[in-house]
C-alpha positions, 0 to 999 in steps of 0.5 A: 790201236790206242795211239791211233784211235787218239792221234791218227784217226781224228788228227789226219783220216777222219780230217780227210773224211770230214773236208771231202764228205763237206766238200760235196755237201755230204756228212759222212758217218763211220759205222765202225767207230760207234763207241760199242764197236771200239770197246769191243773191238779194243777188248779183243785178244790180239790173237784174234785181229790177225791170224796167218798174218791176216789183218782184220780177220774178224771183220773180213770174216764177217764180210764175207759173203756180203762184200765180193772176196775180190773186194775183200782181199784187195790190197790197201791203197793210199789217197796220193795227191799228185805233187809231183804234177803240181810241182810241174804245173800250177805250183812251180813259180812257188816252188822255185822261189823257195828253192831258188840256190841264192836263197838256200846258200844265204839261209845256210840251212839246206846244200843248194846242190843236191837240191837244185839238181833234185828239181831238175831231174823233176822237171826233166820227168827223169824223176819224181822227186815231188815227195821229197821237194815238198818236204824241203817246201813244207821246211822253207815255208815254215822256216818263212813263218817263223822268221821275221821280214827283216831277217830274211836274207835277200835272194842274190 
């Protein structure tokens, strides 16, 4: 809990929270993060957060009947953007200069094999493989920022 009060919460969610709230002209609040909450909360016997294997027992406790148990009980689910989609649309003229085979076979970093067929098969819509070409993007684009022009082999 302590980690990611200090490093997940403000470094990614609350991040998130902030651009999307400030996107539409809103500010957003989180109640729950009142500082009397925290220290309550963080005081707590482990015991107490998950019972039978339920996570966030007291607090979907005191839910219920307020919030619907259907609501309650729901599965978390995750904010994905769609990369694989972009990576077929509006970023696929980027994406294919980073991964260009003359380009990954002068850098020596990355096998240009494995990764041109992992970008076909994606294109193809046989796979998406859009997490995993975005890696090898984040990796190309940072290895571009870190290397001066001059040293930057040229594609074949």
């Amino acid at each position: 809990m302590a980690l990611d009060t200090c490093t997940y919460l403000p470094d990614d969610i609350l991040v998130k929270l902030d651009r999307a709230t400030m996107a539409v002209g809103l500010e957003g609040r989180v109640p729950l993060l009142d500082y009397r909450v925290v220290e309550w909360a963080a005081a707590l016997p482990p015991r107490t957060k998950i019972v039978d294997g339920e996570s966030k027992h007291l607090l979907r406790r005191i839910l219920r009947g307020y919030v619907p148990d259907e609501v309650i009980n729901r599965p978390k689910t995750g904010f994905g953007v769609p990369l694989g989609e972009w990576l077929r649309g509006p970023l696929r003229p980027w994406a294919e200069e980073l991964l260009a085979p003359s380009r990954l076979a002068a850098e020596e970093h990355l096998r240009p094999e494995p990764v041109q067929a992992m970008w076909v098969e994606h294109q193809a819509g046989r796979r998406d493989w859009g997490y995993h070409l975005w890696d090898i993007l984040m990796f190309q684009s940072w290895l571009d920022a870190a290397t001066p022009a001059a040293q930057v082999a040229e594609p074949a």
